[in-house]
C-alpha positions in Angstrom: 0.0 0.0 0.0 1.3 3.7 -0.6 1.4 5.9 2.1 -0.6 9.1 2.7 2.2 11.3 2.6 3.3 10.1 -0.9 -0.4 10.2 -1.7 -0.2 13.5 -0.4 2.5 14.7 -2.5 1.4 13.5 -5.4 -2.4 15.3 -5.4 0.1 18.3 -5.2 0.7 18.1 -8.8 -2.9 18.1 -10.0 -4.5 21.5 -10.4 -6.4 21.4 -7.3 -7.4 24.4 -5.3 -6.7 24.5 -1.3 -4.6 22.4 1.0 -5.0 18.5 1.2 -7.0 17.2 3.9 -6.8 13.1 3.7 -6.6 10.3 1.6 -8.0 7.1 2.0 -8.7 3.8 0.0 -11.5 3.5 -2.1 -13.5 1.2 -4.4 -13.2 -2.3 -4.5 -11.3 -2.5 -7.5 -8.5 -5.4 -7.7 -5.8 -3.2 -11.0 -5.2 0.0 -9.8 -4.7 1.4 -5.9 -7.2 4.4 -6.3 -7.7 7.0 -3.1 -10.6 9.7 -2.6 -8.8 12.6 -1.2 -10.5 15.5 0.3 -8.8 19.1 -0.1 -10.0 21.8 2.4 -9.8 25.6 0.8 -10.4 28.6 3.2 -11.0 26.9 6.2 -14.1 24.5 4.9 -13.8 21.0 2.6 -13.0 21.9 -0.7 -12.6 20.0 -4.0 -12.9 15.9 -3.5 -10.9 14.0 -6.2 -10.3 9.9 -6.9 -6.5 9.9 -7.4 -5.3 6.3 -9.2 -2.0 4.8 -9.2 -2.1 3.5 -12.6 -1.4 -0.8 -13.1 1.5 -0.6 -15.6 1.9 -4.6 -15.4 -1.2 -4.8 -17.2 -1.6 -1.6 -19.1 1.6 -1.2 -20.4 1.3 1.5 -22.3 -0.3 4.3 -19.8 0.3 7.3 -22.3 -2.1 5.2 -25.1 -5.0 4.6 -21.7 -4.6 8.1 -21.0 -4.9 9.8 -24.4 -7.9 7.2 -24.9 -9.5 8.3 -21.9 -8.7 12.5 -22.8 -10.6 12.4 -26.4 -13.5 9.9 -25.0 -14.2 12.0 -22.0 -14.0 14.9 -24.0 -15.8 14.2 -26.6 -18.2 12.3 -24.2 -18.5 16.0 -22.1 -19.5 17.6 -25.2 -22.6 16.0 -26.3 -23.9 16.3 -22.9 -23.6 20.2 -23.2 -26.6 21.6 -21.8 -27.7 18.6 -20.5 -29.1 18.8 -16.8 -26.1 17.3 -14.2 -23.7 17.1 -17.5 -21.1 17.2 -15.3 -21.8 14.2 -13.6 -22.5 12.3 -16.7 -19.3 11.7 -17.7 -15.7 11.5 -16.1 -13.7 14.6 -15.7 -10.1 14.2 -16.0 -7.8 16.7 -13.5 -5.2 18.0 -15.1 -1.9 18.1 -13.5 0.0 21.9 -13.0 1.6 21.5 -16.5 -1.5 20.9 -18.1 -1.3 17.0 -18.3 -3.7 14.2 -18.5 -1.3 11.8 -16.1 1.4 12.6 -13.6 4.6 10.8 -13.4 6.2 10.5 -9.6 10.1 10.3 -8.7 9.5 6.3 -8.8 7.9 6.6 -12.3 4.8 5.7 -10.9 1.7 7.3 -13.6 -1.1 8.7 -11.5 -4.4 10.2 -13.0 -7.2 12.3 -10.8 -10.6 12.4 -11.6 -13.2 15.1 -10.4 -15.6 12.8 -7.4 -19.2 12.3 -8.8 -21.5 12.5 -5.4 -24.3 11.2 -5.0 -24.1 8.1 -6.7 -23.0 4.3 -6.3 -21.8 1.1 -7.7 -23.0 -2.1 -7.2 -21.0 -5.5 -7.6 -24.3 -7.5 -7.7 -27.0 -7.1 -9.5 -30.2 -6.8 -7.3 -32.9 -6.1 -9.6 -34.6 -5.6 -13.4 -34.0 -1.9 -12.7 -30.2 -2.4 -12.0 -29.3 -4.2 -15.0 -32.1 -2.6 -17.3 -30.1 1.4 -16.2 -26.8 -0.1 -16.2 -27.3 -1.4 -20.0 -29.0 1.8 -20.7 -25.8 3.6 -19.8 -23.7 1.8 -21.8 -25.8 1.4 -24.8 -25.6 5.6 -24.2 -22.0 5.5 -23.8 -21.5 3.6 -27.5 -24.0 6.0 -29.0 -22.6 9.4 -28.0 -19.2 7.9 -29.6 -20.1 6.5 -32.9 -18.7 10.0 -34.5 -15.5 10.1 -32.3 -13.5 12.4 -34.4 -9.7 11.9 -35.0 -7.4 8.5 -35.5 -8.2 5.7 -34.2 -8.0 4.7 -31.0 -5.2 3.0 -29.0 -5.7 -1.0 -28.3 -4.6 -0.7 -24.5 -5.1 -4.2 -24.6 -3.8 -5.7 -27.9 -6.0 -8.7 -28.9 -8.0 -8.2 -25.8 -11.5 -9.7 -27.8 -9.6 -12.0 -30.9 -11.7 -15.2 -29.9 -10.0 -17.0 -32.6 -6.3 -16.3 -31.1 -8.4 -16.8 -27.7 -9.3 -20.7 -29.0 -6.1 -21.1 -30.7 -4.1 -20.5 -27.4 -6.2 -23.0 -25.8 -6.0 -25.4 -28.0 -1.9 -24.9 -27.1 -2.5 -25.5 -24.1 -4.6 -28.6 -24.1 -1.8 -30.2 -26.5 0.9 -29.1 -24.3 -1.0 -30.0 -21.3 1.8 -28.7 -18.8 0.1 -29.7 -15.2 -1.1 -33.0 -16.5 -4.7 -32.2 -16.0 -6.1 -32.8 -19.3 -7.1 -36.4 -18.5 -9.5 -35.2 -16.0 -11.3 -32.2 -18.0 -12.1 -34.4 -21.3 -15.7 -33.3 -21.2 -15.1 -29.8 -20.8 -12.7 -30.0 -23.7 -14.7 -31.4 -25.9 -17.7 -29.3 -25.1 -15.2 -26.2 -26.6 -13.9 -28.0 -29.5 -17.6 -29.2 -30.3 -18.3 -25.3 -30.5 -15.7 -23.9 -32.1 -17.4 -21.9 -34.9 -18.4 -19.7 -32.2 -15.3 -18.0 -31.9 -15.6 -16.4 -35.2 -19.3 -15.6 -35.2 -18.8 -11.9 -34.5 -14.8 -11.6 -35.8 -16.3 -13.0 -39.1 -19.3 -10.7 -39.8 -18.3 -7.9 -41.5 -19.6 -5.7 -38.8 -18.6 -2.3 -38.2 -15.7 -1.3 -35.6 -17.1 0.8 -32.8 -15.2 2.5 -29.7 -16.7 0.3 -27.2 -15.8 -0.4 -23.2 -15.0 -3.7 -23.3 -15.7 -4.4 -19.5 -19.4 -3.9 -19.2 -20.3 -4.9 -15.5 -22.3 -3.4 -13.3 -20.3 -1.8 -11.4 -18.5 0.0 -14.2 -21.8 2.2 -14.0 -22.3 4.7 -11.1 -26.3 4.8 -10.5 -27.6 7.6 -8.7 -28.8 7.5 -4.9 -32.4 9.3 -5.7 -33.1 8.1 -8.7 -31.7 4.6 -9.3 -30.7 6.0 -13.0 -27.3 5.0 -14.5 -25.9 8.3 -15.0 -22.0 7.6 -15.3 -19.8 5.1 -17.2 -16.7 4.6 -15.1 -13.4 2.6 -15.7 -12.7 3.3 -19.2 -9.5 2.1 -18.7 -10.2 -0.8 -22.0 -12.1 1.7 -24.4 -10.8 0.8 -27.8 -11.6 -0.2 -31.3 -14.2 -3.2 -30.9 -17.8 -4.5 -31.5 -21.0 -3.3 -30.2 -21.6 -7.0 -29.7 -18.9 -8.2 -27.4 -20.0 -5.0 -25.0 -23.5 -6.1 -25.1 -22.9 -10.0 -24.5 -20.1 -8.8 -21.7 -23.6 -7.4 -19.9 -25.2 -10.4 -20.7 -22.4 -12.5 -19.2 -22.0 -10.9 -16.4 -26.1 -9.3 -15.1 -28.2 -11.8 -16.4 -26.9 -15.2 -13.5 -26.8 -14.1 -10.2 -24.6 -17.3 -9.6 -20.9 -16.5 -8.5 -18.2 -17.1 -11.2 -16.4 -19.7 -9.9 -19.7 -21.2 -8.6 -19.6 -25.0 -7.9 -23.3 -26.0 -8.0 -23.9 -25.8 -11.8 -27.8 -25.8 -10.8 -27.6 -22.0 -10.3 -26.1 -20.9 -13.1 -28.1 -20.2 -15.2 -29.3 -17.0 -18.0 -32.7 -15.2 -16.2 -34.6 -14.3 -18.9 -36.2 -10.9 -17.3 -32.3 -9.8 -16.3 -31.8 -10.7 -20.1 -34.8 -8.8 -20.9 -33.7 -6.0 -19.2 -30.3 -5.6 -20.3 -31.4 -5.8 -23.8 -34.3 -3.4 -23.2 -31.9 -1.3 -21.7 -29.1 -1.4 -24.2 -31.6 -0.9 -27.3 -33.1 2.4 -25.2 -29.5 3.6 -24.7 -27.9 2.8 -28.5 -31.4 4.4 -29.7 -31.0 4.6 -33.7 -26.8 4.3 -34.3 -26.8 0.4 -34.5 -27.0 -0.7 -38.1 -29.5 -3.6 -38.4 -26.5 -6.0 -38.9 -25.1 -5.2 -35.6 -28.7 -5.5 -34.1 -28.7 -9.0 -35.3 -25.4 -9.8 -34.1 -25.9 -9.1 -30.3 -26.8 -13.0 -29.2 -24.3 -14.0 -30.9 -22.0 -11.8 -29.4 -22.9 -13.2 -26.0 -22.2 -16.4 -26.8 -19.2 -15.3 -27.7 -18.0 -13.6 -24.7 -19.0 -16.7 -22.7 -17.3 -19.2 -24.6 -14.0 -16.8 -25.0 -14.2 -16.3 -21.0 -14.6 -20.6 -20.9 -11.7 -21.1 -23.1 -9.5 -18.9 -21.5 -10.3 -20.1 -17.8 -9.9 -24.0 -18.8 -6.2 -23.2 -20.6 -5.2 -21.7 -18.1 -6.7 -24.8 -15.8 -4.6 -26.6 -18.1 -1.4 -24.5 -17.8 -1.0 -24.7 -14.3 -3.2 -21.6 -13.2 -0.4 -19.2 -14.3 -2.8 -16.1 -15.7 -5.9 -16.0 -13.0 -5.2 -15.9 -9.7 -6.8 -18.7 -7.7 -7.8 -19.4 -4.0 -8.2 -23.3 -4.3 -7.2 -26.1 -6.5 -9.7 -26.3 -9.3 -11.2 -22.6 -9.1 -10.2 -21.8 -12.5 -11.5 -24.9 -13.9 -14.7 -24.0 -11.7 -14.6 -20.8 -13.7 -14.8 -22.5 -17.0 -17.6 -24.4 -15.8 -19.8 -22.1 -15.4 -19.7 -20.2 -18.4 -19.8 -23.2 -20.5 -23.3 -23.9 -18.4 -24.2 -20.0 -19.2 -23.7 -20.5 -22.6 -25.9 -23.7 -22.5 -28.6 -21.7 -20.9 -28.3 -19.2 -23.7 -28.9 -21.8 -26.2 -31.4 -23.6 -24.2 -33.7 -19.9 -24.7 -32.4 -18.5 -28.0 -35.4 -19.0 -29.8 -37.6 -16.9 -27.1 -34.4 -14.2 -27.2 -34.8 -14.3 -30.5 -38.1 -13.4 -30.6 -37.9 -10.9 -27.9 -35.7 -9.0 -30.1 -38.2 -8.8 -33.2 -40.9 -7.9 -30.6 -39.2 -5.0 -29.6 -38.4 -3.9 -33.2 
């Protein structure tokens, strides 16, 4: 953990009026090591900030997440002129004293500050229809308002983060190498992903159009208000890059539609709820509104069972590899993992005729 004071000094190079007050840890994120710090400016609390100490192990390339994050917000902040509580709509950088997006520290540590949006929550869970129906919403927003991003296109901070096909391909390494000896005693699961290996090219393969997209649509990547319940802010855009509308939508799919933890170990549980899935699609479509070509309309089951069978492959190779990429609490959590989206997929096919028809009821 960093200390205060170091936390301290390093909110001194943001443009931040008053003197700092505290820092303390905040969220209940697992990349970066993120702070709200309080500033108090003639005598009463001042300007409140979230100060992150930016994960360079896994974004390697900071300056690329941080110019992504400058022209999305940006851009974001500028459809929403005018627009009642604008400002908490959308993520405001700080800049630092020389006019930066990101501060480096004596250790070369980056560091990014964003203004503190009050009055408004995550959730790791999802509780209800309303939940995942305004969390979808906001994302389906958030795609929308940057369909017309101006300028080059964006940075992968991730390279290759959503090529299923070089996702299969690297498991299919790793069941051949079979490192830890384990393949023996996962046959079934291995030959439910081979069995389904079109699916990893179902979205990759159809001529869809690239979008800037989030790439980590959970719940609580969306801050809902405390009144109102409404999704007003999309947070952690740390994976905004080139992608398909698809894979965002079938990430909310994945991940609010099975209340079932994701390494859970009774496979009875998991399974799609068709209202959550109602709602997230409800929510999506109200969000997106009119910029989704009818293609890409089309494509979203599909790109859910995409997402859930790239998440599978990945957590049964690494099963397979010894459990060298996810960290793991117990023997077979990873393979767990797998499990269960491999059952979530199965519950997706088990319904997509009525998803299907959801989707042409709604128009």
């Amino acid at each position: 953990m960093i200390e205060e004071h170091t936390v301290a000094a390093v909110a001194k190079a943001f443009a931040i009026d008053g003197e700092f007050e505290s820092a303390v840890r905040y969220g209940s994120g697992h990349i970066h090591d993120t702070y709200s710090v309080r500033f108090i400016e003639d005598g009463r609390r001042g300007a409140h900030i979230l100060l992150q100490h930016i994960n360079t192990k896994i974004f390697k390339n900071p300056v690329a997440v941080m110019e992504n994050i400058r022209r999305v917000t940006t851009h974001v902040r500028s459809k929403l002129d005018g627009v009642q509580d604008g400002d908490r709509r959308v993520l405001q950088l700080v800049p630092t004293l020389a006019g930066k997006a990101w501060h480096v520290d004596a250790q070369e540590r980056y560091w990014r500050a964003y203004r503190f949006i009050e009055g408004a929550k995550t959730f790791d869970e999802v509780k209800s229809e309303r939940q995942a129906f305004e969390a979808a919403k906001a994302f389906g927003g958030f795609q929308r308002m940057l369909a017309d991003l101006p300028g080059e296109r964006l940075a992968e901070s991730i390279p290759h983060f959503h090529d299923t096909p070089k996702r299969f391909t690297n498991f299919e390494f790793a069941v051949n190498a079979d490192v830890a000896g384990r393949a023996k005693h996962v046959r079934d699961e291995i030959a439910f992903a081979m069995k389904r290996r079109f699916i990893a090219g179902l979205v990759v393969e159809a001529g869809l159009p690239e979008r800037v997209t989030h790439n980590d649509t959970k719940l609580n990547n969306v801050m809902l208000d405390d009144s109102t319940g409404e999704g007003i802010c999309v947070i952690d855009l740390d994976t905004v890059m080139p992608g398909f509308a698809a894979y965002d939508f079938g990430d909310m799919v994945r991940t609010m539609t099975c209340p079932a933890a994701e390494d859970e170990q009774d496979l009875s549980l998991v399974e799609m709820q068709y209202p959550l899935f109602e709602a997230v699609l409800r929510g999506y479509l109200g969000g997106a509104r009119d910029f989704l070509t009818g293609q890409e309309r089309e494509s979203l089951i599909a790109g859910a069972k995409v997402i859930m069978f790239e998440q599978g492959v990945r957590f049964l190779a690494d099963h397979l590899a010894g459990d060298t990429y996810y960290k793991v609490s117990r023997a077979g959590q990873n393979l767990d993992r797998a499990r269960t989206q491999f059952k979530l997929l199965e519950s997706i096919e088990r319904q997509e005729r009525e998803m299907v028809g959801l989707f042409k009821s709604i128009g």
